[in-house]
C-alpha positions as CSV (number, residue, x, y, z in Angstrom):
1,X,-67.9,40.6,-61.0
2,X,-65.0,43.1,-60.8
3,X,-62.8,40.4,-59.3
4,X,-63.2,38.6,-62.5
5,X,-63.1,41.2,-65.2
6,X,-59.5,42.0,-63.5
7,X,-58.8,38.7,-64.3
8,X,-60.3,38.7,-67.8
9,X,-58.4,42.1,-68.4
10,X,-54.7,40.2,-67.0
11,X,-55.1,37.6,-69.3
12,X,-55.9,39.9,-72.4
13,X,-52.8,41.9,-72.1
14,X,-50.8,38.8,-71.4
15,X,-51.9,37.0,-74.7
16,X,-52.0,39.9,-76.7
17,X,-55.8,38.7,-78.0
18,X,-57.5,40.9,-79.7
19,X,-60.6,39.4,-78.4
20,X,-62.2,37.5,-75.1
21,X,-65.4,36.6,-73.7
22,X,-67.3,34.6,-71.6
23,X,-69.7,32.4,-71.4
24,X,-72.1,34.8,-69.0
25,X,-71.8,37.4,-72.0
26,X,-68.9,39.3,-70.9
27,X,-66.5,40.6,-73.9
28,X,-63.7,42.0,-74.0
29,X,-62.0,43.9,-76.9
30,X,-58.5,44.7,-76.9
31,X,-58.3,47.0,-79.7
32,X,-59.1,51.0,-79.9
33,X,-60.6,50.4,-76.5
34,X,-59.2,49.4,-73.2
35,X,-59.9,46.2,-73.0
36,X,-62.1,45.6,-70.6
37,X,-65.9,44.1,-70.9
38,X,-68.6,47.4,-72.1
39,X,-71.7,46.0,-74.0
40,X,-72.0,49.1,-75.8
41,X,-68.6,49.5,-77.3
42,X,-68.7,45.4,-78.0
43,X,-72.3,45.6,-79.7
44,X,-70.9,48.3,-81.6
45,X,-67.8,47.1,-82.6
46,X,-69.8,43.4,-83.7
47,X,-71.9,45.7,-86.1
48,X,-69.2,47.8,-87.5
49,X,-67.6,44.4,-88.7
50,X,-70.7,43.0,-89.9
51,X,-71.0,46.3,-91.9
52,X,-67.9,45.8,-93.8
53,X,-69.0,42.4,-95.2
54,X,-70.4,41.8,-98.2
55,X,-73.1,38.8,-96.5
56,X,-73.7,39.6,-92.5
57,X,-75.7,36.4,-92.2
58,X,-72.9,34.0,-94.1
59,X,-70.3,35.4,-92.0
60,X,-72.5,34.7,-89.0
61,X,-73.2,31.3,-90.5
62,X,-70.0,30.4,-90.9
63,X,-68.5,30.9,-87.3
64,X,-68.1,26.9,-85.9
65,X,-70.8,25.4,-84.1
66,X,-69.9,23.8,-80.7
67,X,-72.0,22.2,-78.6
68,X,-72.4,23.4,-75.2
69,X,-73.9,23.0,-71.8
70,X,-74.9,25.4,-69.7
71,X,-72.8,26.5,-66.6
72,X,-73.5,23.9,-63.7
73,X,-73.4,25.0,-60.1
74,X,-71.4,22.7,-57.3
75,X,-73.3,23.6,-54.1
76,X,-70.3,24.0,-51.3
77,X,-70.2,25.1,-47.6
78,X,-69.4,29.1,-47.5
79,X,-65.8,29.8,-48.6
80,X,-65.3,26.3,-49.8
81,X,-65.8,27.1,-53.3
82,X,-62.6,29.1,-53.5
83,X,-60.6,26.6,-51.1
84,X,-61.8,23.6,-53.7
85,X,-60.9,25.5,-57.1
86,X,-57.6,26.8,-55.6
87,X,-56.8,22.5,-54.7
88,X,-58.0,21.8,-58.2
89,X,-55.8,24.1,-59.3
90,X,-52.8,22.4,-57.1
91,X,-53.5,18.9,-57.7
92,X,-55.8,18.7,-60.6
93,X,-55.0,16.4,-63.6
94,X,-56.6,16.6,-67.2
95,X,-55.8,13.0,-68.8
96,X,-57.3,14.5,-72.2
97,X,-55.3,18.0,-71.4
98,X,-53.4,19.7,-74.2
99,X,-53.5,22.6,-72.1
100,X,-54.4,22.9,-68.1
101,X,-55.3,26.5,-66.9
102,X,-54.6,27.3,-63.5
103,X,-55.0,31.3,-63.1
104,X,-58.2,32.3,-61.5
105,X,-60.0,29.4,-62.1
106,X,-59.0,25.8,-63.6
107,X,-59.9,24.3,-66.3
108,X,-58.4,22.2,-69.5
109,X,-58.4,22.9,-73.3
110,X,-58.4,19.6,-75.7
111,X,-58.9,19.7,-79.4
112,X,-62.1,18.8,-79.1
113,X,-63.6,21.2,-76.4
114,X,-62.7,22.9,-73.3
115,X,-64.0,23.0,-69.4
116,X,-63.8,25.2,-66.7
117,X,-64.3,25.4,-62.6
118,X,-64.4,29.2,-61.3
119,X,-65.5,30.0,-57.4
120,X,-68.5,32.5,-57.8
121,X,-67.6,35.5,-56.1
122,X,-71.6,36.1,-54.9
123,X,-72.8,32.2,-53.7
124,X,-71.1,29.3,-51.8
125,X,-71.2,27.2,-55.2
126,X,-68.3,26.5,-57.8
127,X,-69.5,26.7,-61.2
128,X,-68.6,24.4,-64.3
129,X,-69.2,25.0,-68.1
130,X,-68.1,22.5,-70.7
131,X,-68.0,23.0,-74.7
132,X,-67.2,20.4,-77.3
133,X,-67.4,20.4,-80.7
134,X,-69.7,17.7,-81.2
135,X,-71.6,15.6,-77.9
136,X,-69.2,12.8,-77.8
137,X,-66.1,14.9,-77.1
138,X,-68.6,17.0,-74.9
139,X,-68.9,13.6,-72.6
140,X,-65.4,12.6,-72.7
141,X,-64.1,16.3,-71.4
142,X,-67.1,16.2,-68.9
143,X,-65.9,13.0,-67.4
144,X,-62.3,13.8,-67.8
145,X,-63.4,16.6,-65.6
146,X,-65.6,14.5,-63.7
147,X,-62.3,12.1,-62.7
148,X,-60.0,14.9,-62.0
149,X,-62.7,16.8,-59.4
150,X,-63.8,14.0,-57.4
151,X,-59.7,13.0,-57.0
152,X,-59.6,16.0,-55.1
153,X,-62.8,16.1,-53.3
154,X,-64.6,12.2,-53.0
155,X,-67.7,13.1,-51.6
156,X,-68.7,15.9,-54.1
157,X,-72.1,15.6,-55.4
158,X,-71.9,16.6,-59.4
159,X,-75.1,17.6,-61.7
160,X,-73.3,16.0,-64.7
């Protein structure tokens, strides 16, 4: 996991956020801290905030809802997880794109939702997660996603 929090920690100084996280549960502030993911300083910081609101729950209530699926695992030969993200990353196209991420993983951003493909730095799988604000965008990211991975590798066997 240290290979990606470096990552995580790169991309916070380069965007000046003052926030980041993960799907796995990894945050990241980037204010009176160092930036880098500590689940003590983040769970404290989350109910310092909530303290200085007048209704903790509305707040809460309020953030967007999104709907998400959970992070799918690409079984691959070992080391071809990182070989097949970094040609993704090379050759990948995102019809629905309005933004295509190529640092240490690939994805796309839309309007509507985003999606992701990271090597894992433990098992021989590539991982995807998809989010979309409501389950129609969710399907046309995943099969934008979908088109764009099996253009790079035909025989890949997908669990979406």
């Amino acid at each position: 996991m240290a290979h990606r929090t470096l990552a995580d920690q790169a991309k916070l100084k380069e965007t000046g956020a003052p926030l980041a996280g993960e799907m796995s549960g990894h945050i990241f502030f980037n204010d009176r801290w160092y930036g880098f993911d500590d689940a003590v300083y983040s769970g404290s910081r989350l109910l310092e905030l909530l303290s200085k609101v007048k209704d903790p729950s509305a707040e809460l209530e309020a953030l967007p809802d999104a709907t998400t699926r959970q992070e799918l695992q690409l079984k691959t030969a070992e080391g071809e997880n990182f070989a097949l993200v970094e040609r993704l990353k090379a050759e990948a196209k995102f019809d629905a794109a309005r933004e295509v991420i190529r640092s240490m993983e690939c994805g796309s951003n839309t309007q509507m939702g985003s999606a992701f493909a990271r090597p894992s730095n433990t098992t021989p799988v590539r991982s995807a997660a998809f989010r979309g604000r409501f389950t129609a965008a969710l399907e046309r990211i995943q099969q934008d996603f979908r088109r764009a991975l099996l253009a790079v590798k035909p025989d890949a066997r997908l669990p979406f």
